[in-house]
C-alpha atoms as one frame of an Amber mdcrd trajectory, in Angstrom:
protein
  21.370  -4.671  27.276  23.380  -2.436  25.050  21.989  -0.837  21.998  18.485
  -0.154  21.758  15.366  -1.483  20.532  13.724  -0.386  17.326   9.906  -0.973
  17.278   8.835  -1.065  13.371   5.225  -2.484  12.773   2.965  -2.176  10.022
  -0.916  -1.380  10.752  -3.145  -3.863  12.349  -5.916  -3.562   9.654  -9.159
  -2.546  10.984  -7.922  -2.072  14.117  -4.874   0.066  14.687  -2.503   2.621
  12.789   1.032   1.423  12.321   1.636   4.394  14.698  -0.646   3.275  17.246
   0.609  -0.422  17.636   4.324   1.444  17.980   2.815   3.515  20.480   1.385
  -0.186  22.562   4.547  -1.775  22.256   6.551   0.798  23.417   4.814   1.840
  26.292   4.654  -2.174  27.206   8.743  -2.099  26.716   8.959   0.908  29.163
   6.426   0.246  31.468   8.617  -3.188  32.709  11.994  -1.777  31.737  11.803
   2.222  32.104  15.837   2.221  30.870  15.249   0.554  27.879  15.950   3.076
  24.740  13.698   2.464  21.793  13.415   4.160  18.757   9.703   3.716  17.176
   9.652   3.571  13.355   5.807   2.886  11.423   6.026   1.132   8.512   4.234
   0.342   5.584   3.987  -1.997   2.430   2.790   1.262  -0.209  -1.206   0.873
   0.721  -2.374   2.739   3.039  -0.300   3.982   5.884   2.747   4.961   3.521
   2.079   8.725   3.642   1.405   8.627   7.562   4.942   6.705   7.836   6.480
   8.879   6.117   5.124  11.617   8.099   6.443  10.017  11.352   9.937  10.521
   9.834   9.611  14.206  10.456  11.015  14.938   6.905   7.971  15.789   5.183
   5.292  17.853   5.498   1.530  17.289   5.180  -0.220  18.255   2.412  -4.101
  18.483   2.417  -6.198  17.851  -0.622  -9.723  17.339  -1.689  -9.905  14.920
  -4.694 -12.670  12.746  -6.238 -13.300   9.612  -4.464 -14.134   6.318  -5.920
 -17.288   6.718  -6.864 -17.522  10.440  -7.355 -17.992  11.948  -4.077 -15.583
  14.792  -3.009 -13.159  13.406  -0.113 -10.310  14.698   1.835  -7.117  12.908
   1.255  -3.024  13.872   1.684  -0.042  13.618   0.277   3.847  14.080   1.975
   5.895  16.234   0.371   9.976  16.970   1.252  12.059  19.400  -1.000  12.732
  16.469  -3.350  10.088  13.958  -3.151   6.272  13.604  -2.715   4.705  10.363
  -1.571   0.658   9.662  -2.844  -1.276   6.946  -1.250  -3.958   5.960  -3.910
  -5.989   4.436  -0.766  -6.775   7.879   0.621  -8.446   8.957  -2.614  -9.660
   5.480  -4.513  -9.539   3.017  -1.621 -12.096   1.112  -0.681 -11.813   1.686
   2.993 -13.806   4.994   1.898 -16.763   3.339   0.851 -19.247   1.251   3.555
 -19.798  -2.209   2.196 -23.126  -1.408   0.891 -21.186   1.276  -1.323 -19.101
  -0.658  -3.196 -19.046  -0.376  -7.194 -16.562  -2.216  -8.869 -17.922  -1.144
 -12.426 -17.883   2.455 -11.978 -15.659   2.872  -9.251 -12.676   4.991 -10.411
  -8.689   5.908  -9.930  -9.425   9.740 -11.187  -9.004  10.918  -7.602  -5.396
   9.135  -7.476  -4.798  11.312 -10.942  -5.617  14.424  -8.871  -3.325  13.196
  -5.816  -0.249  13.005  -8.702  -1.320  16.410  -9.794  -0.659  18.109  -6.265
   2.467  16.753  -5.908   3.368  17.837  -8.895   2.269  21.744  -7.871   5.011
  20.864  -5.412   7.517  21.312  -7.745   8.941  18.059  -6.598  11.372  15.749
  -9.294   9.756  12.051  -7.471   6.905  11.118  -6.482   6.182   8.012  -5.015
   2.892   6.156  -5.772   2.097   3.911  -3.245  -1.012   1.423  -4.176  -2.950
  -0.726  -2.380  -6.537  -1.347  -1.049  -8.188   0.281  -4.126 -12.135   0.172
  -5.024 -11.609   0.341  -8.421 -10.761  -1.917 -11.182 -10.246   0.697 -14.111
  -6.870  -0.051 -15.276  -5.338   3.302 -14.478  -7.389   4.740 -16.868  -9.399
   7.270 -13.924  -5.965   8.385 -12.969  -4.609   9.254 -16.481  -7.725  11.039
 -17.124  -7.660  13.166 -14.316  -3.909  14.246 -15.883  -4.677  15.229 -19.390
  -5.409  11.723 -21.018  -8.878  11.200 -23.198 -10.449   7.636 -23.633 -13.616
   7.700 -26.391 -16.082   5.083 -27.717 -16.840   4.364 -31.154 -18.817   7.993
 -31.471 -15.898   9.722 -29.893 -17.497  10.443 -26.640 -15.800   9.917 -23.595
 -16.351   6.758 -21.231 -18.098   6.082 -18.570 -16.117   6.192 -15.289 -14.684
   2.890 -13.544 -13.709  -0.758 -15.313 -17.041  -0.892 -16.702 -16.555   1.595
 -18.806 -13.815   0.081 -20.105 -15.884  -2.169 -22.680 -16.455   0.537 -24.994
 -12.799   2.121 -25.036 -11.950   2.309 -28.854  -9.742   5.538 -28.655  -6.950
   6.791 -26.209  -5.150  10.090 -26.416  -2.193  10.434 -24.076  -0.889  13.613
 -26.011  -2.664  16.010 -22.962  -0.713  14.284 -20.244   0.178  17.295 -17.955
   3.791  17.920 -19.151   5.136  18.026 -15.736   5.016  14.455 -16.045   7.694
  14.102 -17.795  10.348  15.776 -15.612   9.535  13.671 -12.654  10.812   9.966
 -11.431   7.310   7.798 -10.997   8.308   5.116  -8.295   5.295   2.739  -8.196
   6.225   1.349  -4.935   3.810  -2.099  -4.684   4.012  -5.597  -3.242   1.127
  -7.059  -5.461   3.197  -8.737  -8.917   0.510 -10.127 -10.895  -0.271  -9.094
 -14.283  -3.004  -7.373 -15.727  -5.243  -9.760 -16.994  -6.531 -13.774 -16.773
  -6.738 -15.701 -13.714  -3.814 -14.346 -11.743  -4.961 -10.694 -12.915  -6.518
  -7.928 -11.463 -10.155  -8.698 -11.668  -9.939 -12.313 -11.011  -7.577 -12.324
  -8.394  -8.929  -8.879  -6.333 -12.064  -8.047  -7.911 -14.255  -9.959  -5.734
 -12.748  -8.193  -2.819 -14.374  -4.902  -4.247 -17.659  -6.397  -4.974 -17.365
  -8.175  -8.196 -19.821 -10.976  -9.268 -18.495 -13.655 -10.912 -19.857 -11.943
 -13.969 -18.338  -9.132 -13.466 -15.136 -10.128 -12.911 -15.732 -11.832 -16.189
 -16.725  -8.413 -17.948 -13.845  -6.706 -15.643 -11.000  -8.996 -17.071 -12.492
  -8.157 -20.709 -12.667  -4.536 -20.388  -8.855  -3.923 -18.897  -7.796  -6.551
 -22.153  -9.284  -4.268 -24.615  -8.287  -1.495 -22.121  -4.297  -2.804 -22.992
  -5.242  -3.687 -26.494  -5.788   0.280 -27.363  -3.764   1.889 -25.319  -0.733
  -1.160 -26.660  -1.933   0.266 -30.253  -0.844   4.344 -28.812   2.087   3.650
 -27.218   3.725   0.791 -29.290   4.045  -1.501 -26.612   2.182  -2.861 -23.718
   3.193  -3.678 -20.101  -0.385  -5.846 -19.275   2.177  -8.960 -18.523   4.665
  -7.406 -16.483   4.783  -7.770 -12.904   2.676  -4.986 -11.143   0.439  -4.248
 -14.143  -2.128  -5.411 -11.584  -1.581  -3.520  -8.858  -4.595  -1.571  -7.355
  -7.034  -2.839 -10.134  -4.604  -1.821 -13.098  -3.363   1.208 -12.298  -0.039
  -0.215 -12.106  -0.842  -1.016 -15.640  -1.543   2.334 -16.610   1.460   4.320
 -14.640   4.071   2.192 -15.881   2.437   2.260 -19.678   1.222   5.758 -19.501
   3.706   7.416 -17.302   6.639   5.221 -17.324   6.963   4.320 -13.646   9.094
   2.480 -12.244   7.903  -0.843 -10.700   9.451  -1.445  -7.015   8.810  -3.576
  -3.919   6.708  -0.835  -1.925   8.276  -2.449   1.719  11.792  -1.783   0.162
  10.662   1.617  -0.703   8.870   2.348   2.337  11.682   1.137   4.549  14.137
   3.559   2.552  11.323   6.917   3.355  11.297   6.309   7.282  15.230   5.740
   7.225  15.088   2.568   8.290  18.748   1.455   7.895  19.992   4.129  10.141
  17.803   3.083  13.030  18.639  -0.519  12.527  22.556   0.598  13.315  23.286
  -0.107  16.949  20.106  -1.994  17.897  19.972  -5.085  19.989  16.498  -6.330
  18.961  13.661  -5.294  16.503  10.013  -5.708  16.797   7.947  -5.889  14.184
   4.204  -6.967  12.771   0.943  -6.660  11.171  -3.104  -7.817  11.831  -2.302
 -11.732  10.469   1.014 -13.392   9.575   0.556 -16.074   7.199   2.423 -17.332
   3.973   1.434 -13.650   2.279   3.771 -12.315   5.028   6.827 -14.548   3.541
   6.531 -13.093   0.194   7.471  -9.532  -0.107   4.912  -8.211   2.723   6.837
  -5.705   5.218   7.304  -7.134   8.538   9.365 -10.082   6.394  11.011  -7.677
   4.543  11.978  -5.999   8.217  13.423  -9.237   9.450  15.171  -9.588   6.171
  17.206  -6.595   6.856  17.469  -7.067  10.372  19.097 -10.131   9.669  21.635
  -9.019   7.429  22.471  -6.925  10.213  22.797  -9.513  12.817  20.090  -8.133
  14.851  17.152 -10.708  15.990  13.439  -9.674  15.017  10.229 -10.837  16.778
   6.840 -10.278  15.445   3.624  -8.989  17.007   0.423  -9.730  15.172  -3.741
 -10.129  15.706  -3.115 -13.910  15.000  -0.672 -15.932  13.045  -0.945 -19.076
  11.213   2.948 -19.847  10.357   4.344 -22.729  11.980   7.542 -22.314  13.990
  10.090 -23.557  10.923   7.991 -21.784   8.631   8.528 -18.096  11.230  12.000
 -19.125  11.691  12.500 -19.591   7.707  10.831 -15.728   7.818  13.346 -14.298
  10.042  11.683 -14.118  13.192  13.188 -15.396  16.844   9.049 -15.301  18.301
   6.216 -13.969  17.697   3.406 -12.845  20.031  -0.230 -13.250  18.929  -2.740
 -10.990  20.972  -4.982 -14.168  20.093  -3.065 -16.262  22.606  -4.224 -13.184
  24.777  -7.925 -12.549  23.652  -9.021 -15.735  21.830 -12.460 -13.920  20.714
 -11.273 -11.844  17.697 -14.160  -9.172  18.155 -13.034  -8.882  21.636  -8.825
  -8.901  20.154  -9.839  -5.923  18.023 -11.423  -3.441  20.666  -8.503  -4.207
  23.335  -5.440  -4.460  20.492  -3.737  -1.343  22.315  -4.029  -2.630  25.295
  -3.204  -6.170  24.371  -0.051  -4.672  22.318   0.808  -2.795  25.674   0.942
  -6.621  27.739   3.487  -7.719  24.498   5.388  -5.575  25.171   5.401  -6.381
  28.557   6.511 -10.263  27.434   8.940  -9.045  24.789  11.236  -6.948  27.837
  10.822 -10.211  30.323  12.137 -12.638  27.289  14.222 -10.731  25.222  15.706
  -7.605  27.439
């Protein structure tokens, strides 16, 4: 075979780093073809996994910080910084992956800790920063995050709100003038896949809410609160961004960076597979692997492994998929780019069983992928 192989998954949620199923497959390529070259390249969509890809690149360097998590405990989270850019992964300080199930709040959980992760990079002195949002506990509309950079949100009496969405209900004032100045000499990428608007049924408390917790009735009272949320902050600013795609990103805070701190809205796959490089690896390869936990219709639309394919087709390169399970038909994987796809459920049909042995189920794909492909 000339040219190589370029092994480019995204995590296995719950189960494996992005890093770690690239680490299976490979060793599965090279343990029944030692020759093979491969280059290994973790991906990510913007949630979480974007700084640790971008790590893996070699480019940037890690960052330790300590910021608030979602509901007010003091965690340890990262950010990767280069001389030019910073990436922030709003999972590592307001995700709910940080909180155990019996934990979650999705009144009072907040984005302030994803506000502090924006202020270290900009102590970096860097001129972008990339925001990369997903998996978030909280459904505050941003407005966590834009306090933790200089912003003030007050109730009738002029005190300050409550943390978290709940809160949100008794917003009647917003002052963005103590925005940390920095702000404003910086490029804010909001790198997401999630397009749906702020509020109403395809909004961010109907739509992910219930993933964080929410009752019915509190989505209800969630979906109220980021409305009157917009309503003010639409009143400071002249304008509001509640409809445009993104806006409900990572319970609103797409809403409030690209109101509040004029980011810019982009596909976080197309900006994740522009940190690792991803282009330049593609050149010269011969086959690409890619993947996630499940491939299913969400895969089609904008999630990374099709957004791999995508570009691996343009380049006349085949792609095959590795996943937990998949539920796409043949036409509809072939309409997604992808030659085959190996599910470690055709492997391990008991999914608690799939889970514990992924690595070593990955390591068997890769096995298959060098006997049918190499």
């Amino acid at each position: 075979m000339t040219g190589h192989v370029l092994v480019a998954p995204d995590k296995f949620k719950g189960s494996l780093s992005a890093a770690e199923v690239a680490e299976a497959v490979v060793a599965g390529l090279r343990g029944r073809m030692p020759s093979v070259a491969v280059r290994a390249s973790p991906v990510a969509d913007g949630g979480d996994g974007t700084v640790r890809a971008a790590l893996a690149t070699g480019r940037f360097e890690h960052s330790p910080v300590r910021v608030t998590g979602p509901t007010g405990r003091r965690v340890g989270a990262e950010i990767a910084v280069s001389d030019t850019t910073a990436v922030v992964e709003l999972a590592s300080a307001s995700g709910l992956a940080l909180l155990a199930p019996g934990e979650f709040d999705p009144l009072r959980a907040s984005s302030y800790g994803t506000g502090e992760l924006i202020a270290a990079a900009l102590d970096a002195g860097v001129s972008e920063i990339v925001l990369g949002v997903g998996g978030s506990a909280c459904t505050d509309g941003g407005a966590g995050m834009l306090t933790a950079l200089g912003a003030r949100f007050t109730d009738a009496a002029g005190n300050p709100l409550a943390p978290g969405g709940g809160g949100l209900e008794r917003i009647t004032g917003a002052d963005l003038s103590g925005l940390d100045p920095r702000l404003a000499g910086v490029d804010l990428v909001l790198a997401s896949d999630v397009d749906n608007p702020l509020c109403g049924s395809s909004g961010a408390a109907h739509v992910y809410g219930p993933q964080k917790g929410a009752s019915s009735e509190q989505v209800r009272r969630l979906d109220g609160a980021l409305g009157r949320f917009a309503e003010v902050i639409g009143r400071v600013t002249g304008g509001s961004s509640a409809d445009r795609p993104g806006a409900g990103a990572a319970g609103g805070v797409g809403y409030g960076a690209m109101t509040a701190l004029s980011a810019r809205f982009r596909s976080g796959s197309d900006v994740v597979l522009e940190l690792v490089d991803f282009d330049r690896d593609l050149a010269g390869a011969a086959l690409v692997v890619t993947g996630e936990g499940a491939l299913d219709e969400q895969t089609l639309h904008g999630k990374v492994p099709a957004a791999v394919a995508a570009r691996a087709a343009k380049a006349g390169v085949p792609t095959v998929a590795v996943a937990g399970k998949c539920s796409l038909s043949r036409q509809r994987l072939r309409d997604g780019g992808f030659a085959a796809v190996y599910a470690l459920a055709h492997l391990q049909p008991d999914p608690a069983r799939s889970i514990e042995g992924a690595a070593a189920l990955l390591h068997r794909v890769g096995e298959h992928i060098a006997d049918d492909f190499l």
